[in-house]
MIROGU-26795 format. One record per atom (N, C-alpha, C): residue in three letters; z, x, y; chain; atom name. Coordinates in pm, 1 decimal. Atoms other than C-alpha are relative to their C-alpha. Layout:
BEGIN
ATOM   rest         pz         px         py   kette   atom
ATOM    ala          Z          X          Y       A     CA
...
This chain:
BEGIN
ATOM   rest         pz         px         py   kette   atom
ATOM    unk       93.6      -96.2       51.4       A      N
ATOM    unk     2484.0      620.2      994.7       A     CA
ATOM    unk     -121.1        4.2       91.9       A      C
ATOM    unk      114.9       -0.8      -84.4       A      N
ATOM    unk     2174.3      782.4     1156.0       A     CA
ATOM    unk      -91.5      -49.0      -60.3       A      C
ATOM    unk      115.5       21.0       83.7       A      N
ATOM    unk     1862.4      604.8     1163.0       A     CA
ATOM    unk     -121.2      107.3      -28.4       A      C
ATOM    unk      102.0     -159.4       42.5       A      N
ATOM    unk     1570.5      843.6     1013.1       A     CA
ATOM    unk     -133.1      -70.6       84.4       A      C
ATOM    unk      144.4       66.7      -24.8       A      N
ATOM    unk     1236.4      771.4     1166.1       A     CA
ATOM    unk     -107.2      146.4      -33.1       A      C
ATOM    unk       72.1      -44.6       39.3       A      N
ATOM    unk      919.4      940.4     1078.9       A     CA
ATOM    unk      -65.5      105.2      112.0       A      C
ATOM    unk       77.4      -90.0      -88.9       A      N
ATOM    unk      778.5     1272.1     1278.7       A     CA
ATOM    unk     -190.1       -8.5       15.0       A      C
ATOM    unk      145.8       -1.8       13.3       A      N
ATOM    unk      417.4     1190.0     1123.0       A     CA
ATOM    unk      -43.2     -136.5      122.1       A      C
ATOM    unk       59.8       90.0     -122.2       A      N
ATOM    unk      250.2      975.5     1408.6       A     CA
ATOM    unk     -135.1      -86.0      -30.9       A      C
ATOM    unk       73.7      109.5       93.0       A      N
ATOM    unk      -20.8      786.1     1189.2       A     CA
ATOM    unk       94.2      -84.2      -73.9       A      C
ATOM    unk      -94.7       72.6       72.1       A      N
ATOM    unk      257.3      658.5      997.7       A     CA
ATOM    unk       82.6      -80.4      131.3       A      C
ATOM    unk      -30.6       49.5      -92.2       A      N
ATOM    unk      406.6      581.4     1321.9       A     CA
ATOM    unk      -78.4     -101.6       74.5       A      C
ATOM    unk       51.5      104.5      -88.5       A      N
ATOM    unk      136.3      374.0     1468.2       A     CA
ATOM    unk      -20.4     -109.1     -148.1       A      C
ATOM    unk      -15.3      112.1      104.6       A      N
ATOM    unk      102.0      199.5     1118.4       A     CA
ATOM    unk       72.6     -100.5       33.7       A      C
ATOM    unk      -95.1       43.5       25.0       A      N
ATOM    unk      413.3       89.7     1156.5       A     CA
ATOM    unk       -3.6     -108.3      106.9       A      C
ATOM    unk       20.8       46.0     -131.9       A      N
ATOM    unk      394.5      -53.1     1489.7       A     CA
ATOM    unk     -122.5      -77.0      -30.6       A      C
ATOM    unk      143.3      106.2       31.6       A      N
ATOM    unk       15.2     -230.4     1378.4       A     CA
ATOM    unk       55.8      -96.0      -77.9       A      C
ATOM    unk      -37.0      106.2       61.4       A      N
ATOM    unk      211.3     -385.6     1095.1       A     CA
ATOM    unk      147.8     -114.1       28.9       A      C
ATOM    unk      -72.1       93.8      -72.7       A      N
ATOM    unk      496.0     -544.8     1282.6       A     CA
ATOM    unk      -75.3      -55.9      105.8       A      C
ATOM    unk       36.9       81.0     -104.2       A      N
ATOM    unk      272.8     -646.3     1560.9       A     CA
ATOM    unk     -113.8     -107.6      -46.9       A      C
ATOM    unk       94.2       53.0       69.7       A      N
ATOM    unk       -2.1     -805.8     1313.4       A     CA
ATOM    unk      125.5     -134.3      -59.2       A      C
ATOM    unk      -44.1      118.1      102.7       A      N
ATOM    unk      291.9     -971.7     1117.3       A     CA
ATOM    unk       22.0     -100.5      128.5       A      C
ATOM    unk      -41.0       96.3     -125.4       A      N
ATOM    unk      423.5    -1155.1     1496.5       A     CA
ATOM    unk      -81.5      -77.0       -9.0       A      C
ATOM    unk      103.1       76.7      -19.5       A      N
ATOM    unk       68.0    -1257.6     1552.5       A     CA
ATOM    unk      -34.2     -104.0      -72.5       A      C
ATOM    unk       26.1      105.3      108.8       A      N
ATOM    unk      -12.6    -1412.2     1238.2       A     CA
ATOM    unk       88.1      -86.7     -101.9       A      C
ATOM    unk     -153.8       55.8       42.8       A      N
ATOM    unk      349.4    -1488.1     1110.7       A     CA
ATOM    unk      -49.7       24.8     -162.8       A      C
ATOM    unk       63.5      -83.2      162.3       A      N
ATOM    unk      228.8    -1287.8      807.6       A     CA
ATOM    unk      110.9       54.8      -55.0       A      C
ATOM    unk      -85.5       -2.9       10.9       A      N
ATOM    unk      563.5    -1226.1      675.4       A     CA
ATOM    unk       -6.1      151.6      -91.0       A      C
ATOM    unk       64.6     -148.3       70.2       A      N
ATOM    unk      383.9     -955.4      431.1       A     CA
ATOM    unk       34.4       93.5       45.8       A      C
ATOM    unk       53.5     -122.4      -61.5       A      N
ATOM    unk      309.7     -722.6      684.5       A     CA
ATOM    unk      148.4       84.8       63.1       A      C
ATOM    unk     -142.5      -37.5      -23.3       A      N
ATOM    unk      667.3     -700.9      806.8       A     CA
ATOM    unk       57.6       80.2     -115.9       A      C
ATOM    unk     -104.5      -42.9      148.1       A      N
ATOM    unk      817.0     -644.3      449.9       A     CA
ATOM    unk     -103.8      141.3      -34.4       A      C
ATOM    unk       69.6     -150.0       11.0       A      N
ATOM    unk      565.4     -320.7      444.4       A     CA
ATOM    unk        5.9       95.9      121.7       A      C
ATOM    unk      -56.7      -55.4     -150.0       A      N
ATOM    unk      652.3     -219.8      787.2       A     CA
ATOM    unk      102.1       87.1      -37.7       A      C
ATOM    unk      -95.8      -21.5       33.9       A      N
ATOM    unk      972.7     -199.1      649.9       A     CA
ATOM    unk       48.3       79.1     -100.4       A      C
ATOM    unk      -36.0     -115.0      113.1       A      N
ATOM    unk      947.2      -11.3      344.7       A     CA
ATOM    unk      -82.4      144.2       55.2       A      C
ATOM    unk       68.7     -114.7      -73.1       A      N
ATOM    unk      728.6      230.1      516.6       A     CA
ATOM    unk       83.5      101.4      113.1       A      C
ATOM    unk     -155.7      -82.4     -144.0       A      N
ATOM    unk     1039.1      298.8      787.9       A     CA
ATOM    unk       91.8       73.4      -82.4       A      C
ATOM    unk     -157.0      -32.3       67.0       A      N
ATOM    unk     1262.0      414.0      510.9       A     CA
ATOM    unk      -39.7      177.4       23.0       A      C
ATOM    unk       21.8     -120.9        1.9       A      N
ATOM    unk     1310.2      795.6      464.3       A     CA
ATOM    unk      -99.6       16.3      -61.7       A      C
ATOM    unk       90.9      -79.1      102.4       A      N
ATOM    unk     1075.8     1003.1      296.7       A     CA
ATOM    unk       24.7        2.5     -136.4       A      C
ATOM    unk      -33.4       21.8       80.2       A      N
ATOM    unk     1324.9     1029.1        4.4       A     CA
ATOM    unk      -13.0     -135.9      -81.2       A      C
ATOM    unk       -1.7      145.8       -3.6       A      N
ATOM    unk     1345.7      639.8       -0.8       A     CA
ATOM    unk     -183.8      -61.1      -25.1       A      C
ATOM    unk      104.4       88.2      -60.0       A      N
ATOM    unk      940.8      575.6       28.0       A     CA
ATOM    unk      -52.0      -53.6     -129.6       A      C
ATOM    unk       34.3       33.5      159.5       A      N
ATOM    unk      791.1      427.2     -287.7       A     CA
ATOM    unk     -163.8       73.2      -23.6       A      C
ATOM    unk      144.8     -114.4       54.7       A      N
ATOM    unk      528.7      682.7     -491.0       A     CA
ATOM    unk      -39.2      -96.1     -153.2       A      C
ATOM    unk       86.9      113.0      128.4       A      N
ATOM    unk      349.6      420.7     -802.3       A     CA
ATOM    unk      -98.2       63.7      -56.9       A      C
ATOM    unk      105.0      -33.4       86.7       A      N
ATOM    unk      177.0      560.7    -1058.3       A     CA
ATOM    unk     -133.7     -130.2      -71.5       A      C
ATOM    unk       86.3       21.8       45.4       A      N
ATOM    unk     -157.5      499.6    -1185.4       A     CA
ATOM    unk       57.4     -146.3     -142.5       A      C
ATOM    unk      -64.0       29.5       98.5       A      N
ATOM    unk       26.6      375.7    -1527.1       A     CA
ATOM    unk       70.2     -109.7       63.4       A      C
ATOM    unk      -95.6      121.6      -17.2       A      N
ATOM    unk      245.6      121.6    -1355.3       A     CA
ATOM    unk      -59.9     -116.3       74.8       A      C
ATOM    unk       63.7      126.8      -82.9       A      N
ATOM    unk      -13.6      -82.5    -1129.6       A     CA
ATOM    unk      -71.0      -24.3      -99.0       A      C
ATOM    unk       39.1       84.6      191.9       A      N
ATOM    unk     -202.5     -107.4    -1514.6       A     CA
ATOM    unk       83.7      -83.2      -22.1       A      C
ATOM    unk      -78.9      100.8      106.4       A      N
ATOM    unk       77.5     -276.0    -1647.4       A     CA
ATOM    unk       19.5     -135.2       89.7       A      C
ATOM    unk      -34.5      144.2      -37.2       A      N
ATOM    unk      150.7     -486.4    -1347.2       A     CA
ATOM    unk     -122.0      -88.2       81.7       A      C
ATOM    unk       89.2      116.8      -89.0       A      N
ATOM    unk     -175.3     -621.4    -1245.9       A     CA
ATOM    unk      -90.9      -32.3      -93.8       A      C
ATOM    unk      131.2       10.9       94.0       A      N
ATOM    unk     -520.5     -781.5    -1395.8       A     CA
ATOM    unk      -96.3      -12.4       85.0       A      C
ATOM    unk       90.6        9.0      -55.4       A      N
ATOM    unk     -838.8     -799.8    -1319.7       A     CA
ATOM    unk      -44.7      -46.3      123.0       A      C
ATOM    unk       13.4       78.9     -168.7       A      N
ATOM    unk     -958.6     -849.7     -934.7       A     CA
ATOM    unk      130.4      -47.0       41.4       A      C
ATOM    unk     -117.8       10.3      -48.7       A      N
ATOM    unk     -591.1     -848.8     -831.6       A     CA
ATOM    unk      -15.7       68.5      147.3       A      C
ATOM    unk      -10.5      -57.2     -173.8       A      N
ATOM    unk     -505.1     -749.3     -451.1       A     CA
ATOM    unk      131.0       67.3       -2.7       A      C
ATOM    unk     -160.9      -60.4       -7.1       A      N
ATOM    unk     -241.3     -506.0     -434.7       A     CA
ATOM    unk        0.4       96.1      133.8       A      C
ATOM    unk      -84.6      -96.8     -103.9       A      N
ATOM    unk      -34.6     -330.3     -166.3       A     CA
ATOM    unk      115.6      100.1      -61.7       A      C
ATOM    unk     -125.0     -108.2        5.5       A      N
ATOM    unk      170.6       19.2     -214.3       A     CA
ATOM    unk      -11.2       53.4      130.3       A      C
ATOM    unk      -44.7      -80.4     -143.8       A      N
ATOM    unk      327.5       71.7      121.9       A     CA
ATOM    unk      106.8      146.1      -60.2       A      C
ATOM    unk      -34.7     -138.9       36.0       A      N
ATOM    unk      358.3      472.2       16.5       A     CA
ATOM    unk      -99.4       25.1      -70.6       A      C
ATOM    unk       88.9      -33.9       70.5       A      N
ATOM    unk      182.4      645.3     -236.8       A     CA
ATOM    unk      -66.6        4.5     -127.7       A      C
ATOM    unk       82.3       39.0      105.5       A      N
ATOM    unk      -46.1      624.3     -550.3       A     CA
ATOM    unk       21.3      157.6      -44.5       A      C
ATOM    unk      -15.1     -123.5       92.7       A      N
ATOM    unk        7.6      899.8     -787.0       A     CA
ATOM    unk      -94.3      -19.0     -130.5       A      C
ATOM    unk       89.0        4.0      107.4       A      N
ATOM    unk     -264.2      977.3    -1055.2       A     CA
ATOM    unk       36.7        3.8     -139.6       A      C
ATOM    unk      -50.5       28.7      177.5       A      N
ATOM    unk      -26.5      949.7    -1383.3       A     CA
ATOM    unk      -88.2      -98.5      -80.6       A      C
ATOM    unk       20.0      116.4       18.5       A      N
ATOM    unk     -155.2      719.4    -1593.2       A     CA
ATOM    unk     -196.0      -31.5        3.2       A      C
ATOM    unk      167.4       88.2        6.9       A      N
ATOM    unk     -541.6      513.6    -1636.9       A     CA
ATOM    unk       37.9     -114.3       67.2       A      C
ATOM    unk        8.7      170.1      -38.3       A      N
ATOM    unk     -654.4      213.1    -1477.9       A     CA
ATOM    unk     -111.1      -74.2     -105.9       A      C
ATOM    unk      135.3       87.4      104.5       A      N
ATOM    unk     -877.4      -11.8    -1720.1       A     CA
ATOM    unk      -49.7      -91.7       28.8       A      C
ATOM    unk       75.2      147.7      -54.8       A      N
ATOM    unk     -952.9     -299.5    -1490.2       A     CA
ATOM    unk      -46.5        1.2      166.7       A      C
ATOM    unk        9.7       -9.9     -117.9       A      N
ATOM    unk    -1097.2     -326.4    -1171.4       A     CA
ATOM    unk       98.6      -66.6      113.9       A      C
ATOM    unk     -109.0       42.4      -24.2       A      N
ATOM    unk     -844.8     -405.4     -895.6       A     CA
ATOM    unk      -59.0       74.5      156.0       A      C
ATOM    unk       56.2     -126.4     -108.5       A      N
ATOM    unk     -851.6     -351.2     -511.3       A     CA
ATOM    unk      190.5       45.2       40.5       A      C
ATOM    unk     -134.7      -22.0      -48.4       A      N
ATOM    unk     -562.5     -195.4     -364.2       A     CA
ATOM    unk       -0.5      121.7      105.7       A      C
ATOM    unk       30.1      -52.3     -135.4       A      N
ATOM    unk     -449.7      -41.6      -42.5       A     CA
ATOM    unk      112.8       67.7       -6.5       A      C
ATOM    unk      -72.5      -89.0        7.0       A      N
ATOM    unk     -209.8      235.6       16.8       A     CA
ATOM    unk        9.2      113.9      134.6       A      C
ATOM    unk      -41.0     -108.5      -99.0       A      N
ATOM    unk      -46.1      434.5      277.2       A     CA
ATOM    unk      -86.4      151.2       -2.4       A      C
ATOM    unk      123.5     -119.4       31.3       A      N
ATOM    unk     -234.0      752.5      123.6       A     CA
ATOM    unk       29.5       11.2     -196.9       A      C
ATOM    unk       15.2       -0.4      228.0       A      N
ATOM    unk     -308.5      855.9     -308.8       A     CA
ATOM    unk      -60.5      164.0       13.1       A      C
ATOM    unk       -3.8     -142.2       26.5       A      N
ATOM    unk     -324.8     1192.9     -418.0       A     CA
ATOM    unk     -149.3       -6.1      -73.6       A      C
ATOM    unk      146.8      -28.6       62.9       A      N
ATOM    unk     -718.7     1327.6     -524.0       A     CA
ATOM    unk      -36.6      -70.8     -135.2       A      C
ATOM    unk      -17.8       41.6      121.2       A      N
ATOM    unk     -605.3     1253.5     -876.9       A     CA
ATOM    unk      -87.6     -192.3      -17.0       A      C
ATOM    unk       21.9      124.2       33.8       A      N
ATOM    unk     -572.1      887.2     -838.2       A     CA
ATOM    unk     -127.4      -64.7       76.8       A      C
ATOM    unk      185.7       78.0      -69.0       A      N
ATOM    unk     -907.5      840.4     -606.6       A     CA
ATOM    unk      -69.2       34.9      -93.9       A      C
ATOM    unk       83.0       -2.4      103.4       A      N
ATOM    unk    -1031.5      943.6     -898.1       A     CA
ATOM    unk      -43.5     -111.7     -138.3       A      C
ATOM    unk      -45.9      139.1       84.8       A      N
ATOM    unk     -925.9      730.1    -1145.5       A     CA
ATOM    unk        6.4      -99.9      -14.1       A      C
ATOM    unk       38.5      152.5      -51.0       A      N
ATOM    unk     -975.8      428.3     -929.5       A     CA
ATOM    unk     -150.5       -4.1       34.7       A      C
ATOM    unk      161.7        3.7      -59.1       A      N
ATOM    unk    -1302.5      524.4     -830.5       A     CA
ATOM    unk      -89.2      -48.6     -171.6       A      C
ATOM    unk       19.6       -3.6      125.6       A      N
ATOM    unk    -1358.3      553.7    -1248.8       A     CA
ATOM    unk       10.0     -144.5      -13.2       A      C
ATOM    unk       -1.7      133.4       71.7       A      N
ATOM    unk    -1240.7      223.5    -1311.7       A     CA
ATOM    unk      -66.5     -135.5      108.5       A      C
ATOM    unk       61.9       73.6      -61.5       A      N
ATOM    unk    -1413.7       79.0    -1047.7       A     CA
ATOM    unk       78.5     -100.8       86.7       A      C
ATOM    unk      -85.6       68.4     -117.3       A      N
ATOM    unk    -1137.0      -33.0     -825.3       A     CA
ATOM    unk      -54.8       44.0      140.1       A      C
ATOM    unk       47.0      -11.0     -161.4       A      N
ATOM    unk    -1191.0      -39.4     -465.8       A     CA
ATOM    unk      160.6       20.5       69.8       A      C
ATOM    unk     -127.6      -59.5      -89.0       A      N
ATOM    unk     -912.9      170.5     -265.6       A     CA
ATOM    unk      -36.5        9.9      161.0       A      C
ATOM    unk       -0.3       24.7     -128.2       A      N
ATOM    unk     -860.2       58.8       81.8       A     CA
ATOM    unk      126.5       84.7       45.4       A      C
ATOM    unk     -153.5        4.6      -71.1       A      N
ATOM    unk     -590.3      154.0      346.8       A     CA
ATOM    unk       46.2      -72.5       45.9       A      C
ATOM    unk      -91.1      109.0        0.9       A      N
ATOM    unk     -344.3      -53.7      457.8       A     CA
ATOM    unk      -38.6      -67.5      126.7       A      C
ATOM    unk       48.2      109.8      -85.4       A      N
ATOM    unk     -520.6     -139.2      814.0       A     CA
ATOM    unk     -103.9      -29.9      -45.5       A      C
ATOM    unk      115.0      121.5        8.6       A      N
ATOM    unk     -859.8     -209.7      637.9       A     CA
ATOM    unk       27.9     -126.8      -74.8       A      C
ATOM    unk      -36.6      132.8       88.5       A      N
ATOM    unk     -706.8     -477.3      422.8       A     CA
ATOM    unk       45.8      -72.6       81.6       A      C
ATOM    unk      -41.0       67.8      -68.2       A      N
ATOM    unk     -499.7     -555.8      700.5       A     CA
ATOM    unk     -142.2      -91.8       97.4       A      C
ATOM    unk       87.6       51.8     -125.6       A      N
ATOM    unk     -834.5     -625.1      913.4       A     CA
ATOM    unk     -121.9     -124.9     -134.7       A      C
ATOM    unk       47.2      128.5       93.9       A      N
ATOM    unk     -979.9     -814.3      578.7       A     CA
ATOM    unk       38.9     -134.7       -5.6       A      C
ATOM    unk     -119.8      147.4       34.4       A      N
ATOM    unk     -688.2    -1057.4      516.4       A     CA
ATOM    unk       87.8       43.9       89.5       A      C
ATOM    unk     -168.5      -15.6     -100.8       A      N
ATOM    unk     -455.2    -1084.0      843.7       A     CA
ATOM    unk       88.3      -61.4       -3.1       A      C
ATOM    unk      -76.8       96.2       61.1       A      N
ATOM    unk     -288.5    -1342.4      676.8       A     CA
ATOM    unk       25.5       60.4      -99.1       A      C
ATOM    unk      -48.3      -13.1      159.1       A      N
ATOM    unk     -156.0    -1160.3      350.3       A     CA
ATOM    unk      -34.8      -65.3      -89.3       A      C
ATOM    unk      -53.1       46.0      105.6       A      N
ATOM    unk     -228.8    -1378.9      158.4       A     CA
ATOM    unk     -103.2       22.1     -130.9       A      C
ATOM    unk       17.8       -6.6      109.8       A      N
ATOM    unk     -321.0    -1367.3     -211.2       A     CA
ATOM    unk       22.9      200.2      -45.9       A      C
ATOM    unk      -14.2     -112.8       66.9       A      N
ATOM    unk     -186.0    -1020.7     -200.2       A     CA
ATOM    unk      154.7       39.1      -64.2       A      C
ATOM    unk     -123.1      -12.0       78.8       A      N
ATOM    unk       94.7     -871.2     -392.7       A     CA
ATOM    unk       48.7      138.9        1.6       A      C
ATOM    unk      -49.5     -164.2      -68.8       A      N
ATOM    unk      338.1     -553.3     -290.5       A     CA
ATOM    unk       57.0       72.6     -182.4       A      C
ATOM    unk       -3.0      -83.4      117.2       A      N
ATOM    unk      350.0     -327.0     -599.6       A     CA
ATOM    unk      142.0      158.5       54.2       A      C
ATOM    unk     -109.8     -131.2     -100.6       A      N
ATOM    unk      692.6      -96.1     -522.7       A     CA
ATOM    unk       64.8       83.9     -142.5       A      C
């Protein structure tokens, strides 16, 4: 089968920052988001508002390598970083007082992964 790769070219150098970040720091994270980020378009993971509520709490660190969809409330503050989020949900996080990063400023926060958690 053919492999698919991505025409968008921000998504393309992502990709390439987060395999060359994971080498450096043997950040094993950054790989396993590399990787879901390579899949098709069909394949990419879209997470509602409603489902990072249920699976996180307060001051949690989350990663959605793909996108944030505004379904749903948040009720706790939370930071989390994301490929890109539709108007909706910068809203909604901005409301609940989460802090929405992208996936290289977190990467340039914590280059070690650690204490974060991939939300798919």
């Amino acid at each position: 089968m053919k492999e698919t790769q991505s025409a968008n070219p921000d998504l393309i150098a992502l990709i390439r920052l987060l395999k060359k970040e994971s080498r450096e720091k043997q950040a094993n994270i950054w790989l396993d988001v590399a990787e879901t980020l390579n899949k098709s378009r069909s394949l990419r993971v879209a997470v509602n508002l409603s489902s990072i509520n249920r699976n996180t709490k307060k001051s949690d660190v989350i990663i959605v390598p793909g996108k944030i969809l505004g379904t749903g409330t948040l009720n706790h503050p939370i930071t989390v970083a994301a490929f890109s989020a539709s108007e909706k949900a910068k809203e909604k996080l901005g409301a609940a007082k989460a802090k929405y990063l992208t996936i290289q400023e977190l990467m340039e926060k914590n280059p070690k992964g650690s204490n974060i958690r991939i939300i798919r």
